[in-house]
C-alpha positions in Angstrom: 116.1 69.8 -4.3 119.9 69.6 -5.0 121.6 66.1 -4.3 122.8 67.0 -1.1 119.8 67.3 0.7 118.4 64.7 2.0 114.9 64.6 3.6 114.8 64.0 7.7 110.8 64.4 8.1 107.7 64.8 7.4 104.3 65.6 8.4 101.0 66.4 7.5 100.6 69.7 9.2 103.2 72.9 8.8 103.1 73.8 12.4 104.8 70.1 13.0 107.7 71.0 11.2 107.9 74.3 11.6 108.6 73.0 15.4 110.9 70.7 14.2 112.9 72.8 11.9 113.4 75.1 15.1 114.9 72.5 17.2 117.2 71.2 14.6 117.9 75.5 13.7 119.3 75.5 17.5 121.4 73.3 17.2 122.8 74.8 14.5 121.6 72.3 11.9 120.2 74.3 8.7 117.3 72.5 6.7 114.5 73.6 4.4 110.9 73.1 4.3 108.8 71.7 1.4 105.5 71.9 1.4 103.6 69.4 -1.2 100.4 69.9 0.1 97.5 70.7 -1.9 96.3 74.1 -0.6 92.8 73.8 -1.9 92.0 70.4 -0.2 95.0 70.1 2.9 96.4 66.9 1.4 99.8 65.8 1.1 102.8 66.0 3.4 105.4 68.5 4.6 109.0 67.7 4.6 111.8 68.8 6.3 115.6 68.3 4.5 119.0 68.8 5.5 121.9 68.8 4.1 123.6 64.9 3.8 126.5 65.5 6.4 124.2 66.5 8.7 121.5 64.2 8.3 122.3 61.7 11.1 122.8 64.1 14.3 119.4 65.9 12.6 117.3 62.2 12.8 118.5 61.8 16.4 117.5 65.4 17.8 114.3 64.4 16.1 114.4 60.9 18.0 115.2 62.7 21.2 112.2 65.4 20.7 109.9 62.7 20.4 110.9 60.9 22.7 110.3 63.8 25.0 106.4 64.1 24.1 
């Protein structure tokens, strides 16, 4: 991941932030997913990044969505 990326989440399962990614795409905010999780065995995390002058607004969408729940 280039230096301007910075990483705004994680999870343990891909649908988690899939849905986050999609908040933070309608607002406009692009970010990328990696996945480090083992395939075979499930383990590991899933991370969202975006990119560094973006990174506050993204964290509070993601406050305010969970927030929401």
């Amino acid at each position: 991941m280039e230096d301007n990326w910075l990483k705004v989440y994680s999870a343990g399962q891909l649908y988690q932030v899939e849905l986050v990614k999609g908040i933070l795409d309608q607002s406009g905010i692009e970010s990328v997913i990696l996945n480090q999780s083992d395939s075979e065995f499930l383990l590991g995390e899933v991370e969202l990044y975006v990119e560094t002058e973006n990174f506050e607004m993204a964290k509070n969408l993601i406050y305010e969505f969970h927030k929401g729940e």
